[in-house]
Structure formats: structure tokens, C-alpha cells
C-alpha positions as CSV (number, residue, x, y, z in Angstrom):
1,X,24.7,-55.7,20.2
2,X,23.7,-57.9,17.2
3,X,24.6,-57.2,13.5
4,X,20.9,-56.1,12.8
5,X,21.4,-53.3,15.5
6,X,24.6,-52.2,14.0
7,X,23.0,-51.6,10.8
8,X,19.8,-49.9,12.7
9,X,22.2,-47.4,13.8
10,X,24.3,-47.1,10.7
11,X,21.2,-46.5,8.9
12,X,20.0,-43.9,11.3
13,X,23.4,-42.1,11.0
14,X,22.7,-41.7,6.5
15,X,19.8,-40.9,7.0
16,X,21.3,-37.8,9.7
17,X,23.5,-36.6,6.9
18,X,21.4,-36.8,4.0
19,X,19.0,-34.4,6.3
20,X,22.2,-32.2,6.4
21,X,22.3,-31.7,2.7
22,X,19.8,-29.2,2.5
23,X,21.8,-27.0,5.2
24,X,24.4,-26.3,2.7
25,X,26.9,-28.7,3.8
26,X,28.5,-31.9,1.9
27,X,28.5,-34.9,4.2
28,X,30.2,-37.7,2.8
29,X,27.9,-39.8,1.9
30,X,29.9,-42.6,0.2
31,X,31.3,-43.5,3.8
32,X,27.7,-44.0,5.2
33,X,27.0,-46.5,2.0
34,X,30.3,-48.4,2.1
35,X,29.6,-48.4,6.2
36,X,26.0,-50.2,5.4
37,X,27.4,-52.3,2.5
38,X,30.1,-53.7,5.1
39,X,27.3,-54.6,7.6
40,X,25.0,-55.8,5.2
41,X,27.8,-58.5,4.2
42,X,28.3,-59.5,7.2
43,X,24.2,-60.3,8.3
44,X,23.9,-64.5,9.0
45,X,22.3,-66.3,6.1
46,X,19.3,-66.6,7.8
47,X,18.6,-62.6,7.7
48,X,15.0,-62.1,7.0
49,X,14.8,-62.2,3.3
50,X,12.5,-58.8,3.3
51,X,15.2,-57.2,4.9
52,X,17.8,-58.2,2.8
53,X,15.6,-57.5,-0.1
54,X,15.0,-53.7,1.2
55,X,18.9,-53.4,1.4
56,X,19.6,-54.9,-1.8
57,X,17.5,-52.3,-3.7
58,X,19.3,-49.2,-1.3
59,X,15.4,-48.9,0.6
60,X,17.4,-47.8,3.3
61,X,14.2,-46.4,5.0
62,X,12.4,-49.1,4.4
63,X,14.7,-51.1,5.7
64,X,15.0,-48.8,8.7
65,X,11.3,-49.3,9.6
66,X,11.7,-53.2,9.3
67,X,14.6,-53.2,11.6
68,X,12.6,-50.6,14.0
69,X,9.5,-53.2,13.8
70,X,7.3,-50.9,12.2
71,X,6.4,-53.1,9.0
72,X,2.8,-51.7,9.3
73,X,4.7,-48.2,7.6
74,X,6.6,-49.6,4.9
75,X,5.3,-48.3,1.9
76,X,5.2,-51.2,-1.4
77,X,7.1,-49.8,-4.3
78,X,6.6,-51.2,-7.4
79,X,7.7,-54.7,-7.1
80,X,5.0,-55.3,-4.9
81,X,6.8,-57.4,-2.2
């Protein structure tokens, strides 16, 4: 399993208990972000400079999408990369 799967699933596992939220619970969030942060430190230099980019500004489901190979989906913001 590489590094960029690791985050895949990390990022699959926020996005899981963020949906939670609205069920009146209280994940704790602050584990899933310091869990991505962790991996994202630890990607080779030669990560993909859109990912990084999409992690760096917390796109977490854009970054999702990129990692699933689904660039086609990815929505621009408004930086327009």
C-alpha cells in the first residue's frame, strides 16, 4: 500500500464523520485532520503538485477525486488551477 492510498483512505474516513455530524453526534474531527496532515508530510517530493496543492488549501474532496482518478469532477475554485 503506497502513501497516496493511505491518504485515499484517510480521506474517505473525514469525509465518513463529517457525514455523521448531521446525525447528532460529535466525531472528532481534529483526529481525522492531524491523521491527513501526518500523511500529507510524509508524500515523496515528487507528489503531483495538483495534489499537494488540493491538500494544502484542506480541498479534501478535491483531493479525494484526484487520488480516485476522477480529475474530470474536480470542480475549479477560485484560483483557477
Amino acid at each position: 500500500m503506497t502513501k497516496e492510498d493511505d491518504l485515499l483512505k484517510a480521506l474517505l474516513a473525514f469525509e465518513a464523520a463529517v457525514s455523521t455530524i448531521s446525525k447528532n453526534t460529535n466525531p472528532d474531527l481534529m483526529m481525522h485532520f492531524n491523521h491527513i496532515d501526518k500523511l500529507v508530510s510524509e508524500l515523496p517530493k515528487n507528489t503531483d503538485r495538483e495534489l499537494l496543492h488540493y491538500l494544502h488549501k484542506k480541498s479534501y474532496e478535491k483531493a479525494r477525486l484526484f487520488l480516485e482518478g476522477r480529475n474530470d469532477e474536480i470542480q475549479k475554485g477560485s484560483c483557477l488551477r
